[in-house]
PDB file of N, CA, C and O in Angstrom:
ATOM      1  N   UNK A   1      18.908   8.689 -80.947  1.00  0.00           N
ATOM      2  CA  UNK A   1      19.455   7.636 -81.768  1.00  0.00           C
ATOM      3  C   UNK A   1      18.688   7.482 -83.076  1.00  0.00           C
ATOM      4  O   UNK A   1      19.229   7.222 -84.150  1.00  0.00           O
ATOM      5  N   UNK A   2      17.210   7.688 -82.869  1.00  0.00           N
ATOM      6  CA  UNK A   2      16.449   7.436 -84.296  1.00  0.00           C
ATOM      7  C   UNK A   2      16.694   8.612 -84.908  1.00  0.00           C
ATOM      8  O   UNK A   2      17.104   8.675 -86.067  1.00  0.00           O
ATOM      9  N   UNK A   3      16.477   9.550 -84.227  1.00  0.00           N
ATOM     10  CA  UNK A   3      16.641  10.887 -85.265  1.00  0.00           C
ATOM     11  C   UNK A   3      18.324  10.892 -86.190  1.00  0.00           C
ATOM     12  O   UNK A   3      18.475  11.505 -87.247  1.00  0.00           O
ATOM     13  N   UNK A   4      19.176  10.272 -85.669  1.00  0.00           N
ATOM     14  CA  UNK A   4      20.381  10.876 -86.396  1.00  0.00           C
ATOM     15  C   UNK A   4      20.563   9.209 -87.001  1.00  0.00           C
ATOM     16  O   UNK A   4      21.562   8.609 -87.397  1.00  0.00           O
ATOM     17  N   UNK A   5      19.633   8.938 -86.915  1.00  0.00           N
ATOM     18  CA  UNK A   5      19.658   7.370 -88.129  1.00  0.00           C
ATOM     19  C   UNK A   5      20.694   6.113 -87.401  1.00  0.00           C
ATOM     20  O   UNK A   5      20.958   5.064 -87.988  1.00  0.00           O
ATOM     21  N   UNK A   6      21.142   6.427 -86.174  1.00  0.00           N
ATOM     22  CA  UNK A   6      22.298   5.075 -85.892  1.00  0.00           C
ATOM     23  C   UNK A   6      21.467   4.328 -86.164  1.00  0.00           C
ATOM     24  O   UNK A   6      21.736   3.803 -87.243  1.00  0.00           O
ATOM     25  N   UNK A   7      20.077   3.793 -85.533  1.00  0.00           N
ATOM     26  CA  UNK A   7      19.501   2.317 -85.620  1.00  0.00           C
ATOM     27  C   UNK A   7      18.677   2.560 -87.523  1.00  0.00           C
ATOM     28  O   UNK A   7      17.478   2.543 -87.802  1.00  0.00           O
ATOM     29  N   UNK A   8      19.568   2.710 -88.237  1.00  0.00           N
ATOM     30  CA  UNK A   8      18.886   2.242 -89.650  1.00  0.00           C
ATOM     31  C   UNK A   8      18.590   1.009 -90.095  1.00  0.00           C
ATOM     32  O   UNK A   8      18.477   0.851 -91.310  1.00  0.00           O
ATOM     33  N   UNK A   9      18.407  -0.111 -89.191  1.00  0.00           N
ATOM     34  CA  UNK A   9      18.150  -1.192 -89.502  1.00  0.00           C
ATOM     35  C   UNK A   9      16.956  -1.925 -90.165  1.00  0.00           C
ATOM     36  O   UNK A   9      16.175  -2.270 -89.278  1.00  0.00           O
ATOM     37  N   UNK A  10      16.584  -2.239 -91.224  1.00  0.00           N
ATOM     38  CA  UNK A  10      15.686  -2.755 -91.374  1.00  0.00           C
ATOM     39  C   UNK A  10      15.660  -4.545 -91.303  1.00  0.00           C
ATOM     40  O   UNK A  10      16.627  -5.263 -91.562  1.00  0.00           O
ATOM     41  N   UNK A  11      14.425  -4.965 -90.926  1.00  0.00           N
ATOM     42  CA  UNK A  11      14.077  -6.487 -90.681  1.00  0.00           C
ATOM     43  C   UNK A  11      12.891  -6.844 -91.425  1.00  0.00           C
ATOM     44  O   UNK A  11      12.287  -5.994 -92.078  1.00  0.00           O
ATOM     45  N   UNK A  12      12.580  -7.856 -91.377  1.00  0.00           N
ATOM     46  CA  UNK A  12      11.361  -8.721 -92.193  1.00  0.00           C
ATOM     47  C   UNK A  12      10.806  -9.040 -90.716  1.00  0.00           C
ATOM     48  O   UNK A  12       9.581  -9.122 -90.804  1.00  0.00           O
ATOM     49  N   UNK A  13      11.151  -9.209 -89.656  1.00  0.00           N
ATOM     50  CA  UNK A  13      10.919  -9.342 -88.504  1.00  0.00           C
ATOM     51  C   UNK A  13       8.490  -9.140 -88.274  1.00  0.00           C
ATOM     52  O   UNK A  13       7.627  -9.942 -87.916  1.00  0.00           O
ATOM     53  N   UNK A  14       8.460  -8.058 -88.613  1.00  0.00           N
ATOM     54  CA  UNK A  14       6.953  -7.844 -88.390  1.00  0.00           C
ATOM     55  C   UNK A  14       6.669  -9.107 -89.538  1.00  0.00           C
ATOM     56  O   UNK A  14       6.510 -10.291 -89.239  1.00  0.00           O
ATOM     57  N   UNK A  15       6.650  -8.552 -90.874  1.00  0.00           N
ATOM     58  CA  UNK A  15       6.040  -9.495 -91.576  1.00  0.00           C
ATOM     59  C   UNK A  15       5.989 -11.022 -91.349  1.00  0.00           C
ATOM     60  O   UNK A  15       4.978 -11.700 -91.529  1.00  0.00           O
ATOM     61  N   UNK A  16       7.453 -11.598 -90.841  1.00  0.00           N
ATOM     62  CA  UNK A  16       7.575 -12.876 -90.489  1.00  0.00           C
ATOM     63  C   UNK A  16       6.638 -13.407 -89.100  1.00  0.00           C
ATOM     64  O   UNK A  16       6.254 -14.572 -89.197  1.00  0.00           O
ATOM     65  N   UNK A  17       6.300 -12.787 -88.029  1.00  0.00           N
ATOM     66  CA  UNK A  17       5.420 -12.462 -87.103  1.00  0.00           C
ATOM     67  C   UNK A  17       3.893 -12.596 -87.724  1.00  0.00           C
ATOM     68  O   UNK A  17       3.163 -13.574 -87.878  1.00  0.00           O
ATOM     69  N   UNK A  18       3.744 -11.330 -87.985  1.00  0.00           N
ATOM     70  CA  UNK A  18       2.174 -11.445 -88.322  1.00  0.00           C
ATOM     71  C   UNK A  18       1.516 -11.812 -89.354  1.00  0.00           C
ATOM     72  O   UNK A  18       0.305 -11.978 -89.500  1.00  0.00           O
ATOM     73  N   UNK A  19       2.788 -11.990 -90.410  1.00  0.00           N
ATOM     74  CA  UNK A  19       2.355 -12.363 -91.930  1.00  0.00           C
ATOM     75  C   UNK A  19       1.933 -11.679 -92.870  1.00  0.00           C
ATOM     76  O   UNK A  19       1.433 -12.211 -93.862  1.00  0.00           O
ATOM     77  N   UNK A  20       2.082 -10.088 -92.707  1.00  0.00           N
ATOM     78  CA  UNK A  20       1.515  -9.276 -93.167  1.00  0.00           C
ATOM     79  C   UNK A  20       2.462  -7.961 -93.343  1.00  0.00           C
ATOM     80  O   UNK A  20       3.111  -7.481 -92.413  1.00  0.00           O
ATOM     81  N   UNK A  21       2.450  -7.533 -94.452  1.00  0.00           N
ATOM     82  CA  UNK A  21       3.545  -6.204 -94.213  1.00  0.00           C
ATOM     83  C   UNK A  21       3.038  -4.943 -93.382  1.00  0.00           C
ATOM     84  O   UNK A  21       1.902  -4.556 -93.111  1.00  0.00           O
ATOM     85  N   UNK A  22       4.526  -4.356 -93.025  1.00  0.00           N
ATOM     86  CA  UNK A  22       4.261  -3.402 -92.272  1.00  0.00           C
ATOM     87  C   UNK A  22       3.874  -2.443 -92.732  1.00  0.00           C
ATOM     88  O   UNK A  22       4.126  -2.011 -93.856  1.00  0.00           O
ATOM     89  N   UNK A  23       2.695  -1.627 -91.292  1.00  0.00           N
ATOM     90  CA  UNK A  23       2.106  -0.306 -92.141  1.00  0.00           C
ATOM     91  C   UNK A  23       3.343   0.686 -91.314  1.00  0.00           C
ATOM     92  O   UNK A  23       4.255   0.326 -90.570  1.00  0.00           O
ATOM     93  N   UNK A  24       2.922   2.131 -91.813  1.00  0.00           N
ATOM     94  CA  UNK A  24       3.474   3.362 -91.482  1.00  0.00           C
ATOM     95  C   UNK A  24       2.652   3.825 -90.387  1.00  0.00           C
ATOM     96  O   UNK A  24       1.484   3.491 -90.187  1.00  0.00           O
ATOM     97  N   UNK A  25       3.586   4.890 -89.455  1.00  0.00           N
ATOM     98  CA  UNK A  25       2.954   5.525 -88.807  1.00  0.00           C
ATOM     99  C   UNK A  25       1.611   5.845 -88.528  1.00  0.00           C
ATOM    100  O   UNK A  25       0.786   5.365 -87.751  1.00  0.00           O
ATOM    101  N   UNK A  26       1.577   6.940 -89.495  1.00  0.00           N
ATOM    102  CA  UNK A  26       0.620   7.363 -90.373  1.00  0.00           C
ATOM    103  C   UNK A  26      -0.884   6.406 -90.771  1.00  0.00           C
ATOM    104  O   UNK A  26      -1.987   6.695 -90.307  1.00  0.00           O
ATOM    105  N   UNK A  27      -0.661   5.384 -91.600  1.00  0.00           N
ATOM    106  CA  UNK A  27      -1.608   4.679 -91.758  1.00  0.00           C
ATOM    107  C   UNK A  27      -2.161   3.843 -90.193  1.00  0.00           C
ATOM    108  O   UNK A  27      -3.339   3.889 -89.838  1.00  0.00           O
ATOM    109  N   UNK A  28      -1.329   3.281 -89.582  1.00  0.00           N
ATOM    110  CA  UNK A  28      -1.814   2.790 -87.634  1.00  0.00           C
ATOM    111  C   UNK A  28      -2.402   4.177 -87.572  1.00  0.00           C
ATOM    112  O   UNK A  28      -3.628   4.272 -87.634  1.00  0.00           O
ATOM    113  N   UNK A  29      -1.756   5.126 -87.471  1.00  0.00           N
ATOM    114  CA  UNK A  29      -2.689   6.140 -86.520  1.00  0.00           C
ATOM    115  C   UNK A  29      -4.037   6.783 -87.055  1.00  0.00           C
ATOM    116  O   UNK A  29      -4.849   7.503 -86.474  1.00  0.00           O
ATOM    117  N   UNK A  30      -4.005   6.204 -88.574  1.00  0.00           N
ATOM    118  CA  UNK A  30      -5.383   7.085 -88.985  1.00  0.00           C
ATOM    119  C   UNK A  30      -6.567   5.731 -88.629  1.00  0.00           C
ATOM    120  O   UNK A  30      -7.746   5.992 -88.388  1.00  0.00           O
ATOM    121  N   UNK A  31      -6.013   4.249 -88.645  1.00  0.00           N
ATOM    122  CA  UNK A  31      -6.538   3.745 -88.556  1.00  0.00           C
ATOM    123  C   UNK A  31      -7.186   3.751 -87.380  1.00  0.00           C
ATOM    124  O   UNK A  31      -8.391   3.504 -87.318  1.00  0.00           O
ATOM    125  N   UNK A  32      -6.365   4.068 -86.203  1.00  0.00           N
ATOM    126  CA  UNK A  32      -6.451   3.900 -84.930  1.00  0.00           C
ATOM    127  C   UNK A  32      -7.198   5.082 -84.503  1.00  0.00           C
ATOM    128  O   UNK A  32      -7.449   5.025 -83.299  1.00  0.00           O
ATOM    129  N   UNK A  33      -7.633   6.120 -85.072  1.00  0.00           N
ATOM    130  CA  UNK A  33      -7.753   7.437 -84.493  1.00  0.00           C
ATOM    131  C   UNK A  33      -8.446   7.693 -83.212  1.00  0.00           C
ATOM    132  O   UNK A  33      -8.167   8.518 -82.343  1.00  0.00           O
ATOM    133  N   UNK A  34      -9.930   6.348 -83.292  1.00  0.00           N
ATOM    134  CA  UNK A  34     -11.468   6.315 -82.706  1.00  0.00           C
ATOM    135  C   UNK A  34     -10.483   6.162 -81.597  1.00  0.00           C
ATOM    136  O   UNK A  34     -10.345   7.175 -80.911  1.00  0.00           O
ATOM    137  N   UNK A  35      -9.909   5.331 -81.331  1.00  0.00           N
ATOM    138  CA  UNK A  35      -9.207   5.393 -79.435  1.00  0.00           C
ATOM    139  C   UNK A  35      -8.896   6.187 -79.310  1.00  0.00           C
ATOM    140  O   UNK A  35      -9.492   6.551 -78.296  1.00  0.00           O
ATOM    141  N   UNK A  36      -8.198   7.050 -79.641  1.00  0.00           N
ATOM    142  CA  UNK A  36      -7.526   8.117 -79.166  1.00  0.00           C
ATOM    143  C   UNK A  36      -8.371   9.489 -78.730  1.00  0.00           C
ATOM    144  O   UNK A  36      -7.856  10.418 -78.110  1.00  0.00           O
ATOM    145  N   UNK A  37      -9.839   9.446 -79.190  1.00  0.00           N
ATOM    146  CA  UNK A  37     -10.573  10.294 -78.842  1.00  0.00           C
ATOM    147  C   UNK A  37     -11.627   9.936 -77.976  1.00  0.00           C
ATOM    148  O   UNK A  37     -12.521  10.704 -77.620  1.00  0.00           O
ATOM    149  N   UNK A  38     -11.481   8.522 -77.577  1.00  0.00           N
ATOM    150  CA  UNK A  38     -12.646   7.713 -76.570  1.00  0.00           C
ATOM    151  C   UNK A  38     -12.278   8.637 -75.677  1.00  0.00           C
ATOM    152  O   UNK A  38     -12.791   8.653 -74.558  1.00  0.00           O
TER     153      UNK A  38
END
């Protein structure tokens, strides 16, 4: 479904939540990296 784009939806949904805009993939996972190698 994500790959062929049906759910193209975008929301304010995170930002309205945490107050903060959303990051990318990319940026969580570089941030995140140190767990992933504990």
């Amino acid at each position: 479904m994500f790959r062929e784009s049906v759910i193209a939806e975008t929301t304010s949904t995170v930002e309205e939540l945490t107050g903060k805009a959303p990051r990318s993939l990319t940026e969580w996972l570089t941030d995140n990296l140190d767990v992933f190698r504990a």
